[in-house]
N, C-alpha and C positions, 0 to 999 in steps of 0.2 A: 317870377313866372317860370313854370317850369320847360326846359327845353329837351329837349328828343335826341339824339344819335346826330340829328344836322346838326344842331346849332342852332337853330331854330327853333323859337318856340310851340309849344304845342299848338296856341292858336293860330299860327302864324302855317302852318304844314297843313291843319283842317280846312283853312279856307283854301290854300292851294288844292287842298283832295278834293273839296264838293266844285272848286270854280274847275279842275282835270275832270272829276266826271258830269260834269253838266255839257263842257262842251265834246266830251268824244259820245254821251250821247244826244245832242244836238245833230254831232255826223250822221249815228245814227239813223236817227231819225228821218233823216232826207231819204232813204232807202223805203224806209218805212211807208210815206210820204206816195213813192211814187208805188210802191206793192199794191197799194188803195187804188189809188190810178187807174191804176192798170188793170183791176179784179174790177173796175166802176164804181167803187163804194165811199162818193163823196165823201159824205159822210165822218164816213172813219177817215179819210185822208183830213177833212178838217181838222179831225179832234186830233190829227201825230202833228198837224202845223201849231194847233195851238200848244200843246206840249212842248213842242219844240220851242216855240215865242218864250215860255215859260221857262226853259232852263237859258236860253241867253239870256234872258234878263239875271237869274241867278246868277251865271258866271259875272255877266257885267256887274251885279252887286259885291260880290268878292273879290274883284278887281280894284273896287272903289276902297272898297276895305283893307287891301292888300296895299294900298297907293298910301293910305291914312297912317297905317303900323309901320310902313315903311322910311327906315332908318329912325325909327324910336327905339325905348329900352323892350316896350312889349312883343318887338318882333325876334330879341334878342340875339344875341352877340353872332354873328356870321361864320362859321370856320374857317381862316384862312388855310 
């Protein structure tokens, strides 16, 4: 499997990148969330919550993923 500059394998850095930008736009998102709010437009404030439900669940599935590779040969070799 091939691995990156970390040491780390490349699958093992993708899942960390999409579960990094799932939840910084999660953060996001709360801002988002409350703009709706505050202009009155339910609405759209629904649809940045559900989005938002949406990428935590992602990050929590790369988590679960990250939990599973973790300390196998497929997350490979760690740099000391």
């Amino acid at each position: 499997m091939a691995t990156g500059e970390t040491g780390f394998s490349d699958l093992v850095y993708d899942l960390i990148s999409v579960q990094y930008h799932s939840l910084k736009a999660g953060h996001d998102y709360g801002q988002y969330v409350r703009d709706a709010e505050n202009a009155n437009e339910e609405e759209i404030a629904d649809f940045f919550r559900t989005v938002m439900e949406q990428d935590a669940e992602r990050a929590a599935r790369c988590h679960r993923f990250l939990a599973r590779l973790s300390g196998t040969e497929k997350a490979g070799p760690a740099v000391d």
